[in-house]
C-alpha positions as CSV (number, residue, x, y, z in Angstrom):
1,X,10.0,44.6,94.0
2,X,13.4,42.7,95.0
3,X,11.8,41.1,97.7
4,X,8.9,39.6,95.4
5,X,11.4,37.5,93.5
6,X,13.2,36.5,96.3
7,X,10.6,33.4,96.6
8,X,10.9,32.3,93.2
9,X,13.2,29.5,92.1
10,X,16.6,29.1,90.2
11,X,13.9,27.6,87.7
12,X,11.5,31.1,87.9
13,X,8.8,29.1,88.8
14,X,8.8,28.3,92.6
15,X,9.5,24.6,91.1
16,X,13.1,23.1,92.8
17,X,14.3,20.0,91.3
18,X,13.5,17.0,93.6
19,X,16.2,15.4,96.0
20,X,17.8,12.1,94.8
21,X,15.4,9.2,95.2
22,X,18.1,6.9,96.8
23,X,18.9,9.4,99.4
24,X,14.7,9.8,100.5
25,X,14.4,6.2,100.8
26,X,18.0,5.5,102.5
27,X,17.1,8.7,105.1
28,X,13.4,6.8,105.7
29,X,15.4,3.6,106.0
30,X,17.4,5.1,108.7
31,X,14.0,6.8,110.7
32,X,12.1,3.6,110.2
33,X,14.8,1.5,112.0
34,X,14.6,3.7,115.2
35,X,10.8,3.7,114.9
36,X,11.4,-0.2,115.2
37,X,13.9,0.2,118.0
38,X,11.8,1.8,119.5
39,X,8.7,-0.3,119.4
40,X,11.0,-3.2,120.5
41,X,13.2,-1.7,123.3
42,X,10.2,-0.4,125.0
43,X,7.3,-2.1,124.5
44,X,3.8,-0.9,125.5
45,X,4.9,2.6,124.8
46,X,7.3,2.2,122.1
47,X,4.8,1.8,119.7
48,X,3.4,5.0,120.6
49,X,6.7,6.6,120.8
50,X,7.5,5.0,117.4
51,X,3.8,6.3,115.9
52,X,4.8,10.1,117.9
53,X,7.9,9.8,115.9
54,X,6.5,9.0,112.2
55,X,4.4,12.0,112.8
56,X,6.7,14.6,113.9
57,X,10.1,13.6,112.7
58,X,10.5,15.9,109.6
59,X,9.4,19.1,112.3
60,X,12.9,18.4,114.5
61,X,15.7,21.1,113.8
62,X,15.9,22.4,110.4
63,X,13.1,20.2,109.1
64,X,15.2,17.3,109.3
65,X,14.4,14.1,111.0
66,X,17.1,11.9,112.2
67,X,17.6,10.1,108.8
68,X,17.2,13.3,106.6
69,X,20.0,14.6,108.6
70,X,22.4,12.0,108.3
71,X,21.5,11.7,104.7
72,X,21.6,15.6,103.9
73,X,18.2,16.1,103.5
74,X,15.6,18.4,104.6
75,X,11.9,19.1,104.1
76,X,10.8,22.7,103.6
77,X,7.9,24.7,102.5
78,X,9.2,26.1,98.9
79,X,6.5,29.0,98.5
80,X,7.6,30.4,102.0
81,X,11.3,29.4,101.7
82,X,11.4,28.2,105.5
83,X,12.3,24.7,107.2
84,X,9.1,22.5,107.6
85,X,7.7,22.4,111.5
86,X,5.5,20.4,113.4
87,X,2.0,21.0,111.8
88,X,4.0,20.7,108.4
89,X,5.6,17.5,109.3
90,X,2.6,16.0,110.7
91,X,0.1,17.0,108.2
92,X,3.0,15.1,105.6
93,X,3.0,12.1,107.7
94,X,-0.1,11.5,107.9
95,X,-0.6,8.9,105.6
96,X,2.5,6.5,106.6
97,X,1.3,7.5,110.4
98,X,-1.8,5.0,109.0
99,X,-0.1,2.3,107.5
100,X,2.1,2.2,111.0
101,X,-1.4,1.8,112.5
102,X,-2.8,-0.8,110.1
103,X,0.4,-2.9,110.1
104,X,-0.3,-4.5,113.4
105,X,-3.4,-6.3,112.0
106,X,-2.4,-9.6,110.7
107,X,-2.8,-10.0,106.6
108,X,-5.2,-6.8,105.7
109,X,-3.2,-4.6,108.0
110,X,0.0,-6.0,106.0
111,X,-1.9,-5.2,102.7
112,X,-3.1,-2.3,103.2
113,X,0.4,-0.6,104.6
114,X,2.4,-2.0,101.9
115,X,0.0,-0.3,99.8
116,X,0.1,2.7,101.2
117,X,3.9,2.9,101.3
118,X,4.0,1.3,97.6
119,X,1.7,4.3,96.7
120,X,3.6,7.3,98.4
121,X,7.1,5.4,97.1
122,X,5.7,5.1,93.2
123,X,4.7,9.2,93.8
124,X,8.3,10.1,95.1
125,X,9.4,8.3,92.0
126,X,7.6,9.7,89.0
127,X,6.5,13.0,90.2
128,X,8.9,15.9,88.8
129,X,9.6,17.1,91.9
130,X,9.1,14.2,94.0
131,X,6.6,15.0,95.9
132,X,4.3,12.0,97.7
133,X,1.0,12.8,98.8
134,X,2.0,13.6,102.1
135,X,3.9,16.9,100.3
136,X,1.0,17.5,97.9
137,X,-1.5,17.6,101.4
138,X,0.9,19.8,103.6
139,X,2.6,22.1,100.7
140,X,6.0,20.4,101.6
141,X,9.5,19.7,99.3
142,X,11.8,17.4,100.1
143,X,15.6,19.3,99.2
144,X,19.0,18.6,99.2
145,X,19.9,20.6,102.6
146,X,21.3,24.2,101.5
147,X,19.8,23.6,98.5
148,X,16.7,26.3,98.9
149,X,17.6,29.9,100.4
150,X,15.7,30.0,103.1
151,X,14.6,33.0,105.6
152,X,16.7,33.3,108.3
C-alpha cells in the first residue's frame, strides 16, 4: 500500500506545478541555436543533424537536452516518476520537428512554423502545468530538475 502512493504528487493528484516559463523558453533558446550551428557548420547534413536533434534532444541523459541542462530542467513522465527517453522525447517533438521542416519553404513554410511554435508557446503559457501539445501527445512534464522523485 506504501508503494501505491509513492507515484502521487506533493499535490495528491499526480499534478506537479509547471517549470518557470522563462527558463523553458531560454533552455529552447539555447537547443535551437545549436540546431542552427548545426545546419550552418555543416551543410547538406546539418540540417538533418539539426532535424535528428529537435527530435531526440529531451531523450539525452536524464531527460535533459543540452539547453534543459544548462537551464536546470528536465522532462519526465510524472505517472511513472522516470526521466523521459527517446520514444518519449520524440513522440513530444514531434510537432516543432514539422515546423523545422516547413520553415525552409519561403513565406507559407514561415507561416505555418511560426504558427506552430506560437501555438505550442501560448499552451506552455496558460496551461496549469505547462504542458504543450507535444506533452499532452507523449504523457510528458517539463520539471524543475530534482523536482519529481524519480525511480532510480
Amino acid at each position: 500500500m506504501a508503494e501505491e502512493g509513492q507515484g502521487v504528487s506533493p499535490l495528491g493528484l499526480g499534478v506537479y506545478p509547471k517549470a518557470q516559463i522563462l527558463n523553458r523558453f531560454i533552455a529552447k533558446f539555447v537547443d535551437l541555436i545549436l540546431v542552427a550551428a548545426a545546419d550552418r557548420l555543416v551543410p547538406p547534413v546539418g540540417w538533418l543533424a539539426g532535424l535528428g536533434y529537435v527530435l531526440i534532444a529531451d531523450g539525452l541523459s536524464g531527460g535533459q537536452s543540452v539547453g534543459k541542462r544548462l537551464i536546470g530542467l528536465q522532462t519526465v513522465i510524472p505517472r511513472t516518476r522516470e526521466v523521459a527517453g527517446f520514444k518519449e522525447s520524440i513522440i513530444r517533438n514531434v510537432p516543432l520537428a514539422l515546423a523545422y521542416l516547413l520553415f525552409p519553404l519561403p513565406y507559407i513554410g514561415w507561416f505555418l512554423a511560426m504558427a506552430i511554435t506560437g501555438v505550442e508557446a501560448l499552451l506552455i503559457i496558460g496551461n496549469g502545468q505547462g504542458l504543450r501539445l507535444g506533452d499532452e501527445i507523449a504523457h510528458t512534464q517539463v520539471l524543475g530538475a530534482g523536482q519529481l522523485d524519480l525511480r532510480d
